[in-house]
Biopython code that builds the backbone (N, CA, C, O; Angstrom):
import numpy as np
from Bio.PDB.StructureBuilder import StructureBuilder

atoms = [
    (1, "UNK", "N", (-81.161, 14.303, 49.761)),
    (1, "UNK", "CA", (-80.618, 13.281, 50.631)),
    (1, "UNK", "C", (-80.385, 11.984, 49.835)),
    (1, "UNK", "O", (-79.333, 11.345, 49.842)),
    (2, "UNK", "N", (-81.712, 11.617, 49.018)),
    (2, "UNK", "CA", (-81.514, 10.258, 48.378)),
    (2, "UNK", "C", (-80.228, 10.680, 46.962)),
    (2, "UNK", "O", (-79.859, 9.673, 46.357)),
    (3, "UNK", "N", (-79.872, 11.441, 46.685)),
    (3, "UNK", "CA", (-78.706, 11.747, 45.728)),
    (3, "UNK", "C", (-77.953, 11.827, 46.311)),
    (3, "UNK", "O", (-77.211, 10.942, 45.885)),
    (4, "UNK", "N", (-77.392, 12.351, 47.225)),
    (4, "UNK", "CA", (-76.403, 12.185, 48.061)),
    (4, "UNK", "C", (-75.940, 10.825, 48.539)),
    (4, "UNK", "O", (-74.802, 10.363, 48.452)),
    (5, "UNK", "N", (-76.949, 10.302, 49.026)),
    (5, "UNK", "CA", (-76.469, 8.491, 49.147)),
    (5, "UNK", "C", (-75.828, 8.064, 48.258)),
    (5, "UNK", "O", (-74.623, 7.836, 48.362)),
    (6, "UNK", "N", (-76.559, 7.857, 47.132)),
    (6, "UNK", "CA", (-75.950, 7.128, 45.625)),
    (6, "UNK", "C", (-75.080, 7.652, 45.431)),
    (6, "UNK", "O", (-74.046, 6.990, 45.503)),
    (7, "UNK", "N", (-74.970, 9.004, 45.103)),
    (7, "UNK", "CA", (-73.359, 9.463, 44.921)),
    (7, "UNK", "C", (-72.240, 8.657, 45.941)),
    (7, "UNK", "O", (-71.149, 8.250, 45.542)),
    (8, "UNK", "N", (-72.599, 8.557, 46.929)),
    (8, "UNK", "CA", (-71.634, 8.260, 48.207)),
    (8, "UNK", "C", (-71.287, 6.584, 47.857)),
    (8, "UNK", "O", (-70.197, 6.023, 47.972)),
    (9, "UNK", "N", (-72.394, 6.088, 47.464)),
    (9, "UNK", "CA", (-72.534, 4.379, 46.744)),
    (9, "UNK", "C", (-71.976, 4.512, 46.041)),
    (9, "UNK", "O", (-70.999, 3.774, 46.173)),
    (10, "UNK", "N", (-71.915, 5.146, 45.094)),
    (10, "UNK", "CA", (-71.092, 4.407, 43.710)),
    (10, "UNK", "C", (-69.719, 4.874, 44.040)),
    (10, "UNK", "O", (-68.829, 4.028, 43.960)),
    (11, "UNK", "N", (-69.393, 6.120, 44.410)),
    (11, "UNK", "CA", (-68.040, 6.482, 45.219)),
    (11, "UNK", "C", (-67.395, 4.947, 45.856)),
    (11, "UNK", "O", (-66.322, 4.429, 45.549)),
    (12, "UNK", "N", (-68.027, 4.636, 46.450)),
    (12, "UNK", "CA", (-67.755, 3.226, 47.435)),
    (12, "UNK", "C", (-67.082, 2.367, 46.416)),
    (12, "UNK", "O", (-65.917, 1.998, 46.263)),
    (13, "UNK", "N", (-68.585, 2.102, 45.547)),
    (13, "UNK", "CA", (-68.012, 1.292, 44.430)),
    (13, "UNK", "C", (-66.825, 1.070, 43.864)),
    (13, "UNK", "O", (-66.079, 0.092, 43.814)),
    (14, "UNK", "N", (-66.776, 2.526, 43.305)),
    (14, "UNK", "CA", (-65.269, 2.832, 42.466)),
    (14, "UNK", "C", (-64.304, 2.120, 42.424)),
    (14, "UNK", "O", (-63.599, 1.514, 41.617)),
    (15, "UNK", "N", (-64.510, 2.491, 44.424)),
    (15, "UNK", "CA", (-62.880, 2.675, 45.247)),
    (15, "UNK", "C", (-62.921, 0.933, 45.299)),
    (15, "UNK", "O", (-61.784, 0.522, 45.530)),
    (16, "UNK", "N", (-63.691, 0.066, 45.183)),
    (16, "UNK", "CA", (-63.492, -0.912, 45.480)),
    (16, "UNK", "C", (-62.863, -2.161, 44.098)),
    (16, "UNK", "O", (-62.836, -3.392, 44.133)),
    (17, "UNK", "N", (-62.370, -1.066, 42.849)),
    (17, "UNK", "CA", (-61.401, -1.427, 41.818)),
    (17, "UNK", "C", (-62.217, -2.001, 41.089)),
    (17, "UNK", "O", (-61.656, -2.655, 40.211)),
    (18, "UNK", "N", (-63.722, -2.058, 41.059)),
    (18, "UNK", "CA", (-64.605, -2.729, 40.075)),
    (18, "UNK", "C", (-64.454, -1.625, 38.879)),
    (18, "UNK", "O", (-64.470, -0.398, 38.984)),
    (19, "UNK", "N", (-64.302, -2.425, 37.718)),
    (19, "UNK", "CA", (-64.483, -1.551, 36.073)),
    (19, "UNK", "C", (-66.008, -1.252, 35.622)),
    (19, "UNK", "O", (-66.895, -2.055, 35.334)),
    (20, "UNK", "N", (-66.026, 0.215, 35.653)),
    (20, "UNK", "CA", (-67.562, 0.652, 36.129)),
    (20, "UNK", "C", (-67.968, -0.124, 34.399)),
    (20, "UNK", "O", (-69.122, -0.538, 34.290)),
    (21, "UNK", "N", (-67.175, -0.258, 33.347)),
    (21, "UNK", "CA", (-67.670, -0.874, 32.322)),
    (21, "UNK", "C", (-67.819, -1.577, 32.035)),
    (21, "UNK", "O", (-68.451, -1.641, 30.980)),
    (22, "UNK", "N", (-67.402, -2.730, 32.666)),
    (22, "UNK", "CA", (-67.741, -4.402, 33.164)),
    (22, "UNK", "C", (-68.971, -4.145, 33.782)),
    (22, "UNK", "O", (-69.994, -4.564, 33.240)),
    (23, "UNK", "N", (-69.046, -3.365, 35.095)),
    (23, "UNK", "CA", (-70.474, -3.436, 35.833)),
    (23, "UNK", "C", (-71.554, -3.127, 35.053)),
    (23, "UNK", "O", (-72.642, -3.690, 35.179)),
    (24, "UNK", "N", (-71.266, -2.048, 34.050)),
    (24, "UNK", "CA", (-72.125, -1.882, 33.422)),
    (24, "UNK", "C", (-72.862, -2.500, 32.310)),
    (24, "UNK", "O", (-73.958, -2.148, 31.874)),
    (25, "UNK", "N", (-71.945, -3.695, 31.814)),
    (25, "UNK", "CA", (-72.462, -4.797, 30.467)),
    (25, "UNK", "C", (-72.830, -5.567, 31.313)),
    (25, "UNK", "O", (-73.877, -6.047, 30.879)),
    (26, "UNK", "N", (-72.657, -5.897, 32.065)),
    (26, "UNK", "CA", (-73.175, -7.066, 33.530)),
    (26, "UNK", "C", (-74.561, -6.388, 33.826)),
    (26, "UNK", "O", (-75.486, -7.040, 33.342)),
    (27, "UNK", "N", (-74.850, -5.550, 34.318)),
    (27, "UNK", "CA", (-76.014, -4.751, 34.863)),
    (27, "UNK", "C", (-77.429, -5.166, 33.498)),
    (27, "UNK", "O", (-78.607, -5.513, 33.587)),
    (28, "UNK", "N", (-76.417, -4.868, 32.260)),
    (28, "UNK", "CA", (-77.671, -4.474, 31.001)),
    (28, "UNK", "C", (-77.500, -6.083, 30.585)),
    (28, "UNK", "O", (-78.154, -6.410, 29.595)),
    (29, "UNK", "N", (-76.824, -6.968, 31.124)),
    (29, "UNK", "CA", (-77.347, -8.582, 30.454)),
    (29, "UNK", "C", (-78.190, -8.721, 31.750)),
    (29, "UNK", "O", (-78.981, -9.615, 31.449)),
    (30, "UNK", "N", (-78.374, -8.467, 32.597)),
    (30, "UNK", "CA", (-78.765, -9.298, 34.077)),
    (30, "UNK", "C", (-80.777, -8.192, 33.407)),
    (30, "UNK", "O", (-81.894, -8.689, 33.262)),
    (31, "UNK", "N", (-80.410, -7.009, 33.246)),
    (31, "UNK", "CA", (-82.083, -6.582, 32.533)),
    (31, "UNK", "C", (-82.368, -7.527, 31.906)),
    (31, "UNK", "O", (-83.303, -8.173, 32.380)),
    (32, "UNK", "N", (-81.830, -7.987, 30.776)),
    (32, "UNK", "CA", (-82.285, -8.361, 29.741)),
    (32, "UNK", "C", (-82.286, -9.983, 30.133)),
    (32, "UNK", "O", (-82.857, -10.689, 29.302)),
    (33, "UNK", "N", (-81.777, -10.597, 31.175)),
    (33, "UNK", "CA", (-82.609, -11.193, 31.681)),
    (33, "UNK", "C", (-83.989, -11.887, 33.013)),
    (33, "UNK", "O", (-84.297, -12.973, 33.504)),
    (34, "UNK", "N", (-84.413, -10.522, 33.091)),
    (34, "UNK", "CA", (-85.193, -10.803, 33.692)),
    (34, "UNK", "C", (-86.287, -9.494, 33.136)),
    (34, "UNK", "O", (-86.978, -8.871, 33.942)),
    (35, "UNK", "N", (-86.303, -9.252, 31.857)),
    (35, "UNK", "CA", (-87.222, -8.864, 30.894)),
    (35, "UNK", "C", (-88.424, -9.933, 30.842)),
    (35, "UNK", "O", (-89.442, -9.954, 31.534)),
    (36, "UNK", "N", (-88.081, -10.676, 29.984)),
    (36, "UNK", "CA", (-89.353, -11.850, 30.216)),
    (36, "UNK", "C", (-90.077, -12.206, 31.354)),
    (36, "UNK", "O", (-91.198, -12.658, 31.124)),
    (37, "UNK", "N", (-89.682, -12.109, 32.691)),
    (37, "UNK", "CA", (-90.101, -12.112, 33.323)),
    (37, "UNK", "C", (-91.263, -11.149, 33.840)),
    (37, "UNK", "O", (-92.364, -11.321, 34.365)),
    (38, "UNK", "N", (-90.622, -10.234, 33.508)),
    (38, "UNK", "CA", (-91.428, -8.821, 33.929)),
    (38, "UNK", "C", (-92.697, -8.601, 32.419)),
    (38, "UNK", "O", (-93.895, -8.324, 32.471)),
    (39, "UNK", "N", (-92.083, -8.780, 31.585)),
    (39, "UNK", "CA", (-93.200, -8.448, 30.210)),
    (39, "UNK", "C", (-94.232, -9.826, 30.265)),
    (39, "UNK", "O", (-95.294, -9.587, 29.691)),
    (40, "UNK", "N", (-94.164, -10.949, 30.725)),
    (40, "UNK", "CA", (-95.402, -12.008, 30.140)),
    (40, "UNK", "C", (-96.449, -11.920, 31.462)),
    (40, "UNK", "O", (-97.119, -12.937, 31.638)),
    (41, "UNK", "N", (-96.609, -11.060, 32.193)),
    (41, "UNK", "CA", (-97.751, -10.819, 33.375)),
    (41, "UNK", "C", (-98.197, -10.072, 32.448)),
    (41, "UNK", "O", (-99.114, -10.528, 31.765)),
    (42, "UNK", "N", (-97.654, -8.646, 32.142)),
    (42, "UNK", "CA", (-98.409, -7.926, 31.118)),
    (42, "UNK", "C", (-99.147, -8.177, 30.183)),
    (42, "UNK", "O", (-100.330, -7.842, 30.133)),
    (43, "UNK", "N", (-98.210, -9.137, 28.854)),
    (43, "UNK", "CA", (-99.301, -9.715, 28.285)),
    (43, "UNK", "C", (-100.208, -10.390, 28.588)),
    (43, "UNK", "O", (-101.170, -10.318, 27.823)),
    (44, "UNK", "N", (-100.319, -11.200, 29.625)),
    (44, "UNK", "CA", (-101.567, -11.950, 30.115)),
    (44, "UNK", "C", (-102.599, -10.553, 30.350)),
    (44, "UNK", "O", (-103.454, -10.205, 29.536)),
    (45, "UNK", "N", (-102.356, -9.976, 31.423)),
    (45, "UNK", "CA", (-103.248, -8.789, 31.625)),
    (45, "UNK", "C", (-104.086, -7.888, 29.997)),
    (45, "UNK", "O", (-105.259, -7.620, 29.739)),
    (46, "UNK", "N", (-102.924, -7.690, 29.313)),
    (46, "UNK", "CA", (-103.022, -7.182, 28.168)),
    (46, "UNK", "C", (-104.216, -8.006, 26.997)),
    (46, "UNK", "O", (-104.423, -7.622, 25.846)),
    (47, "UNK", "N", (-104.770, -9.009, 27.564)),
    (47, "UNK", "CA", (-105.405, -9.957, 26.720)),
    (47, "UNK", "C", (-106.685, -10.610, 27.821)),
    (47, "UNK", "O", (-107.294, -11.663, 27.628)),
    (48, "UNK", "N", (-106.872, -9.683, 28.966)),
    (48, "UNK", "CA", (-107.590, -10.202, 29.297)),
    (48, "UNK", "C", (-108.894, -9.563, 29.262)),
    (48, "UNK", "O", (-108.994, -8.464, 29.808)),
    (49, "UNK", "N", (-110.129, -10.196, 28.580)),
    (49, "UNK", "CA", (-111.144, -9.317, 28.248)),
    (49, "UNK", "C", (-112.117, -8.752, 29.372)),
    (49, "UNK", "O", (-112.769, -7.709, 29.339)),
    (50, "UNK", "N", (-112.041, -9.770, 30.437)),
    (50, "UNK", "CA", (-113.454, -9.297, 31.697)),
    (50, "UNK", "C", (-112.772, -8.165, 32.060)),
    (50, "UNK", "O", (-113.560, -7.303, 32.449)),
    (51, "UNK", "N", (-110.999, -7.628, 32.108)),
    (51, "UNK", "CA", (-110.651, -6.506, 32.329)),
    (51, "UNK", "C", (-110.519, -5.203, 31.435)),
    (51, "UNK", "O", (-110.564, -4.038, 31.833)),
    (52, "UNK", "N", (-110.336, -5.688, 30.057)),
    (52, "UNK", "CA", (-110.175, -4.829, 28.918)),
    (52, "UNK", "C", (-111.224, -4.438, 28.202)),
    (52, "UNK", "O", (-111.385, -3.505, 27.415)),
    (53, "UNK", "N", (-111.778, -5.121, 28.512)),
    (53, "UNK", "CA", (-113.082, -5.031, 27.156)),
    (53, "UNK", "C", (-112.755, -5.522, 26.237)),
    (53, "UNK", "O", (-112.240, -6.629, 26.079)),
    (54, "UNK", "N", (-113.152, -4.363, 25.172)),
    (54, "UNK", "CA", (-112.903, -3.996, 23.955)),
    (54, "UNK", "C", (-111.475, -3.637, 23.445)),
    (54, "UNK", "O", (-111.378, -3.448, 22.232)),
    (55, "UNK", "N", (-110.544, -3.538, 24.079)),
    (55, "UNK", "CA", (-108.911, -2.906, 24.258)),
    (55, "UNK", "C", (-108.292, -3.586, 24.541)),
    (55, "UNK", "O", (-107.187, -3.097, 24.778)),
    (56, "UNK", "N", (-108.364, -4.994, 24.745)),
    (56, "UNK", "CA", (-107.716, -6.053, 24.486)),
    (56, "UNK", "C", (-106.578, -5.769, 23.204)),
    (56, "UNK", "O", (-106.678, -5.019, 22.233)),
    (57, "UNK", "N", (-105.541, -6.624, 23.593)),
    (57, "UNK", "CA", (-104.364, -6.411, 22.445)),
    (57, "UNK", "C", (-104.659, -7.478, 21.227)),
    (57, "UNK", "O", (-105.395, -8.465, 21.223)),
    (58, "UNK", "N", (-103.928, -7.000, 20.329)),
    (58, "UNK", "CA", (-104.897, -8.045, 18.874)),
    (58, "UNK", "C", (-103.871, -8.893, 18.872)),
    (58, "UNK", "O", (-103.116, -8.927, 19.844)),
    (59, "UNK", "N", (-103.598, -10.083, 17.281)),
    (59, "UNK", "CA", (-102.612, -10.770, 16.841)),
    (59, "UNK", "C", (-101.532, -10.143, 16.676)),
    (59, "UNK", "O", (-100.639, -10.632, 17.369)),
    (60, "UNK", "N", (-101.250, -9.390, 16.148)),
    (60, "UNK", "CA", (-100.147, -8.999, 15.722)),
    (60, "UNK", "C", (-99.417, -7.851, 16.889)),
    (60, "UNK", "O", (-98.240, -7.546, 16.694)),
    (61, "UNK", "N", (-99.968, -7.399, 17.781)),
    (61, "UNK", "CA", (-99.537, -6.714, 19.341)),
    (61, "UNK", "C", (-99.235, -8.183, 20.039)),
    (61, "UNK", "O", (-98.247, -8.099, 20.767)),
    (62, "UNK", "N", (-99.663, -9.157, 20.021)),
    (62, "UNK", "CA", (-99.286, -10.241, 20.718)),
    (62, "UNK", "C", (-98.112, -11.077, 20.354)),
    (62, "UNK", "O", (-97.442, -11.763, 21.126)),
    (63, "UNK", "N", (-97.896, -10.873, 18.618)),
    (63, "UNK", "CA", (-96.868, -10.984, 18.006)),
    (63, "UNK", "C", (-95.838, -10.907, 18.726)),
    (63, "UNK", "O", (-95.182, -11.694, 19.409)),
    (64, "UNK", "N", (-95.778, -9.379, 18.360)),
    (64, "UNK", "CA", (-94.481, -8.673, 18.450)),
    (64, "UNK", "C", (-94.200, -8.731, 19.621)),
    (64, "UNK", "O", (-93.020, -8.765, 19.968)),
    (65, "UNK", "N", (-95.321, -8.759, 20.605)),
    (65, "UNK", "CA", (-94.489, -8.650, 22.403)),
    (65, "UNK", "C", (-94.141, -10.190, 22.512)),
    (65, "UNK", "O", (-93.419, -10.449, 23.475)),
    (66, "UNK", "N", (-94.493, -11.225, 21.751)),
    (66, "UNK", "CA", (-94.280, -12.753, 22.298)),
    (66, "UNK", "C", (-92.431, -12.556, 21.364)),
    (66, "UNK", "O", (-91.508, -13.307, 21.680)),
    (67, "UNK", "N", (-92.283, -11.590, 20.415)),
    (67, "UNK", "CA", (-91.237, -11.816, 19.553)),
    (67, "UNK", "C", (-89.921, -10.966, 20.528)),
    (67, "UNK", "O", (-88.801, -11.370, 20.839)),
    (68, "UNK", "N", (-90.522, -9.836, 20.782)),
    (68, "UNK", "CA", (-89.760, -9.132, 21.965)),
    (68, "UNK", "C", (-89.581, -10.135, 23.103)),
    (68, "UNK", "O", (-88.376, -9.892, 23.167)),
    (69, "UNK", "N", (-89.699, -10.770, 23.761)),
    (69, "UNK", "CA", (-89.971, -11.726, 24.935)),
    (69, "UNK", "C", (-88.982, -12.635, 24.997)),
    (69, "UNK", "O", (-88.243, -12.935, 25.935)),
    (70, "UNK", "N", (-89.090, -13.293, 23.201)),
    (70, "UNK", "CA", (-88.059, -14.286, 23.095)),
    (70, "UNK", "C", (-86.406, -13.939, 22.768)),
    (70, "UNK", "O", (-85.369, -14.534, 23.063)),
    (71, "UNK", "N", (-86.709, -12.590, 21.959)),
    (71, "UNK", "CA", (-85.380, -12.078, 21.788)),
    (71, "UNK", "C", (-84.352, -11.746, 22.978)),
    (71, "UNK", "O", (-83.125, -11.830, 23.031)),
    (72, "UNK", "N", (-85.374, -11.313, 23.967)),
    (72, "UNK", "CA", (-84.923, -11.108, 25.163)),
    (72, "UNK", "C", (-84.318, -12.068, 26.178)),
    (72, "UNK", "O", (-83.510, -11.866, 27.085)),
    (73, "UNK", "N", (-84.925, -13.145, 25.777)),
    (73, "UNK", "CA", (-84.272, -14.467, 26.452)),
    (73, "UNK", "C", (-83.333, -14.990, 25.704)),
    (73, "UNK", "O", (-82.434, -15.608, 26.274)),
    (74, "UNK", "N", (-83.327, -14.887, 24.534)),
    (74, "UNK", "CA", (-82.239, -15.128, 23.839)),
    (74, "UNK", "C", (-80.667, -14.413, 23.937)),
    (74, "UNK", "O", (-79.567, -14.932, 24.127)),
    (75, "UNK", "N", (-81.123, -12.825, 23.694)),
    (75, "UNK", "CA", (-79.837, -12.143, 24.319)),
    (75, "UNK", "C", (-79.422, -12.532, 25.937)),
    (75, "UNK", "O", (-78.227, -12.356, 26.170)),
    (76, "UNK", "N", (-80.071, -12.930, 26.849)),
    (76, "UNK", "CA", (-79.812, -13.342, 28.284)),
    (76, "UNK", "C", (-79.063, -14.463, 27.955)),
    (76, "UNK", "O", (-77.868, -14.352, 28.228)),
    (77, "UNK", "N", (-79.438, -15.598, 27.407)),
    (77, "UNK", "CA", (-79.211, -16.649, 27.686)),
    (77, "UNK", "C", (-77.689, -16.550, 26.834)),
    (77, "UNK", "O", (-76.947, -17.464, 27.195)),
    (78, "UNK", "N", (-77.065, -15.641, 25.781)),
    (78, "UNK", "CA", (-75.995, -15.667, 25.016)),
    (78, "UNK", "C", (-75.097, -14.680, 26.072)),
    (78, "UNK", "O", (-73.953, -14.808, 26.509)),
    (79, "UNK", "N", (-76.071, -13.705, 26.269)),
    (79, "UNK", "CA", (-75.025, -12.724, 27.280)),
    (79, "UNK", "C", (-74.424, -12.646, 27.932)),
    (79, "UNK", "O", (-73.307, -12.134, 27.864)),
    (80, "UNK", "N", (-75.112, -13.287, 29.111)),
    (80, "UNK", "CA", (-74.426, -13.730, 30.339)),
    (80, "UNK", "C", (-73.493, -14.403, 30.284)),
    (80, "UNK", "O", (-72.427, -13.927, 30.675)),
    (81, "UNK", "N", (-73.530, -15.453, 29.893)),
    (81, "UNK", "CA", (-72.101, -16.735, 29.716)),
    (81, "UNK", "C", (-71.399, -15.841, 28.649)),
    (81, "UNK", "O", (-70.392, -16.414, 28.233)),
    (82, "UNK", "N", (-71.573, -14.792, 28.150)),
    (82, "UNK", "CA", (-70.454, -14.351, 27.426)),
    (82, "UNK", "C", (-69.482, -13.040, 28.623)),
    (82, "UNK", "O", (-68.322, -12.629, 28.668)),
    (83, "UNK", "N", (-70.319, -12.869, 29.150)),
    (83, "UNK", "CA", (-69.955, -11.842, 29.946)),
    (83, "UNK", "C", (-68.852, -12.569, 31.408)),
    (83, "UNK", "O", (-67.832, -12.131, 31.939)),
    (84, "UNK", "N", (-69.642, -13.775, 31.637)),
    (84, "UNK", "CA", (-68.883, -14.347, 32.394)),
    (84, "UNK", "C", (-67.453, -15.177, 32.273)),
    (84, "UNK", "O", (-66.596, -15.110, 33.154)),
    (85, "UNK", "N", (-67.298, -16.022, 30.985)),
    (85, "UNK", "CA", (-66.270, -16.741, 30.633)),
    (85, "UNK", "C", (-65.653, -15.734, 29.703)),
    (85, "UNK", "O", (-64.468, -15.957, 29.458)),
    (86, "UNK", "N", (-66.324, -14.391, 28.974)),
    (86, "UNK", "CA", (-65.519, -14.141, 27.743)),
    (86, "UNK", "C", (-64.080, -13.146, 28.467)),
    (86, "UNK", "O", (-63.203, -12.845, 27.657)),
    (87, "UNK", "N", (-63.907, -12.714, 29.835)),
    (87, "UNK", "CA", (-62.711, -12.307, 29.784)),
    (87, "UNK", "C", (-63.020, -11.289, 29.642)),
    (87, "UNK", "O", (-62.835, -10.982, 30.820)),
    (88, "UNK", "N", (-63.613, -9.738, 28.891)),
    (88, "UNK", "CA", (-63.413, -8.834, 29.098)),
    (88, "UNK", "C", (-64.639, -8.113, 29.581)),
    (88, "UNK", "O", (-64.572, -6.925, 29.898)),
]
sb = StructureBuilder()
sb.init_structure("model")
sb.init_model(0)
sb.init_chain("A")
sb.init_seg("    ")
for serial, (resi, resn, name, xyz) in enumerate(atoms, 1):
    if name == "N":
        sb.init_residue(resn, " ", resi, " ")
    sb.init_atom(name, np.array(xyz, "f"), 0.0, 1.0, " ", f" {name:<3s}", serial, name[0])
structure = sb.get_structure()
């Protein structure tokens, strides 16, 4: 039933002359910004010891997810306004 809907949705879509490849670079900048959002609860959790213990994430796991985090806001913040003013 729930496949059948979506099929029937994006059918809708189609017909309604949107370029499923526009929707689709639109769709993957609009993730990528609201990545950061979703990843820095984690790291908080990820670092918190009365919950982790010992399994707490180290320097360099905190690194890379604070480095992932920013890249991610970075591609958002270039993406979007490219996606929106660049015309194709």
């Amino acid at each position: 039933m729930t496949y059948t809907i979506v099929v029937l949705l994006a059918t809708l879509l189609v017909l309604t002359g949107i370029d499923p490849l526009k929707l689709t670079i639109m769709s993957m900048a609009l993730t990528a910004a609201t990545l950061p959002f979703s990843i820095v609860p984690f790291l908080i959790l990820m670092n918190d010891r009365k919950y982790l213990e010992e399994y707490t994430n180290g320097w360099l796991s905190n690194a890379v997810v604070i480095l992932i985090i920013l890249l991610a806001f970075v591609l958002a913040v270039v993406s979007i306004p490219l996606q929106i003013f660049g015309g194709s």
